[in-house]
C-alpha positions as CSV (number, residue, x, y, z in Angstrom):
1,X,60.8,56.5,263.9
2,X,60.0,59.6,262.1
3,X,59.0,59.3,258.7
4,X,57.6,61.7,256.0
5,X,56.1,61.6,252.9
6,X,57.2,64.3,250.0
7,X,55.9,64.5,246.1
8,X,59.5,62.3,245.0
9,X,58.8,59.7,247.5
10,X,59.7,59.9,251.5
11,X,62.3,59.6,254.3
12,X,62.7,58.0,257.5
13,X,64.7,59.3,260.3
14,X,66.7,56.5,261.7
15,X,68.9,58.3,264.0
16,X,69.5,62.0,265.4
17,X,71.7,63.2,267.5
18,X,73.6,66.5,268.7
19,X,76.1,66.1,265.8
20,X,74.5,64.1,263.4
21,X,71.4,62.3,261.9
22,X,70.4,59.3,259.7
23,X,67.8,59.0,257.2
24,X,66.8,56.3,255.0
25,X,65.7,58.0,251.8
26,X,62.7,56.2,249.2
27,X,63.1,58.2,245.8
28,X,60.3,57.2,243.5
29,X,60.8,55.6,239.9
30,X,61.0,58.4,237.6
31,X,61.5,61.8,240.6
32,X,64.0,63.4,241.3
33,X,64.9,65.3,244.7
34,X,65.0,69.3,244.3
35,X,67.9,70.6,243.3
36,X,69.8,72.0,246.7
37,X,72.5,72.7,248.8
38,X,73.1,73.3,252.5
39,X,74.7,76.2,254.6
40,X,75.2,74.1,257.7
41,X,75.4,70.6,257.2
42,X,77.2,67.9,255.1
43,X,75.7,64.9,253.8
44,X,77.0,61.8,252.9
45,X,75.0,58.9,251.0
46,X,75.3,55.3,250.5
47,X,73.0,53.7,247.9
48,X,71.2,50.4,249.0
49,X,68.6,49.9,246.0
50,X,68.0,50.9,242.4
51,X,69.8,53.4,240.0
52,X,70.3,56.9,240.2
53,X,71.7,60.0,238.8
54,X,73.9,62.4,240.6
55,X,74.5,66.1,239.9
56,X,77.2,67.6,242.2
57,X,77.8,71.4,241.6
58,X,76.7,70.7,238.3
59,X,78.0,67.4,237.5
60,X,76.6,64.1,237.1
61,X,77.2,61.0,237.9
62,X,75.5,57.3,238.2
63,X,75.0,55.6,241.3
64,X,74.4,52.3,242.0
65,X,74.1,50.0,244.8
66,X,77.4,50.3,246.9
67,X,78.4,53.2,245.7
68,X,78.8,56.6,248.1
69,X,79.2,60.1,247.9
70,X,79.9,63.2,250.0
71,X,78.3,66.3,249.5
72,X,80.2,69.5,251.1
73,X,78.4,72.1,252.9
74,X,77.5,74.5,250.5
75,X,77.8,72.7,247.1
76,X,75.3,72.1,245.6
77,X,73.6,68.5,244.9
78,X,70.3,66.5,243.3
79,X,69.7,62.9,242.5
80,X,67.4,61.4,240.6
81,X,66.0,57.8,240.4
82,X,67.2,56.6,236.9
83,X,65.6,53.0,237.1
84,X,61.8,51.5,237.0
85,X,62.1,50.2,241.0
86,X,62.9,52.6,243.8
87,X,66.0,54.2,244.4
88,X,66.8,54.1,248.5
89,X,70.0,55.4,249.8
90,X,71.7,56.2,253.3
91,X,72.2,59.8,253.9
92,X,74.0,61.3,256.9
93,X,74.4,64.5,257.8
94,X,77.2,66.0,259.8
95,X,77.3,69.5,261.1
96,X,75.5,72.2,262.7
97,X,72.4,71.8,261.8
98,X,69.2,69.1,260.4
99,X,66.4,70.8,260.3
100,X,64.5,71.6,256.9
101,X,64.9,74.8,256.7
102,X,68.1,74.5,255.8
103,X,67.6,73.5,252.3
104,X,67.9,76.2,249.9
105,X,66.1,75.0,246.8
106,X,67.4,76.3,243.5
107,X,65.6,74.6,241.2
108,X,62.7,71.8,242.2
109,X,60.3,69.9,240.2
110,X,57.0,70.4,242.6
111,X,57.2,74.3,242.9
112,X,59.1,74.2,246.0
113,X,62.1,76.4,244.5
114,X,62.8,79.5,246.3
């Protein structure tokens, strides 16, 4: 299992294959992911743990444990651990491509933004 460490919290890769891959995301009390979107991929997340807030192409939501979401290639997305424990959801991407260098950061909280 792959997992990585990032300034919000970290990720574990549970799955990857040809047309998809799994990761089980750790968002720390208090951080927020940057905020993003994605020319080749979609993602879908299912939260397991904790609270968080949602901003989808500049609308937010709350998230809970249960609920999902689906983020469309292209649109852009952010969530943010709202609660005092860790936020950890499901995400899975579909599409053409996983890698990082995917992300195109338009706004991030650790100077990552470009």
């Amino acid at each position: 299992m792959h997992v990585e460490d990032r300034p919000w919290g970290r990720f574990e890769v549970l799955a990857e294959h040809g047309s998809h891959k799994v990761k089980r995301i750790t968002v720390g009390a208090g951080q927020r992911l940057s905020y993003q979107r994605h020319a080749r991929r979609s993602e879908h997340w299912f939260v397991v743990e904790g609270e968080g807030t949602v901003t989808l192409d500049g609308m937010t939501s709350a998230l809970g444990p249960g609920a999902a979401l689906d983020v469309p290639v292209g649109v852009a997305h952010r969530i943010e651990n709202a609660g005092p424990s860790p936020l950890v959801f499901i995400e899975v991407q579909h599409g053409e491509g996983f890698e990082e260098d995917d992300i195109e950061r338009l706004d991030d909280d650790y100077g990552r933004a470009r």
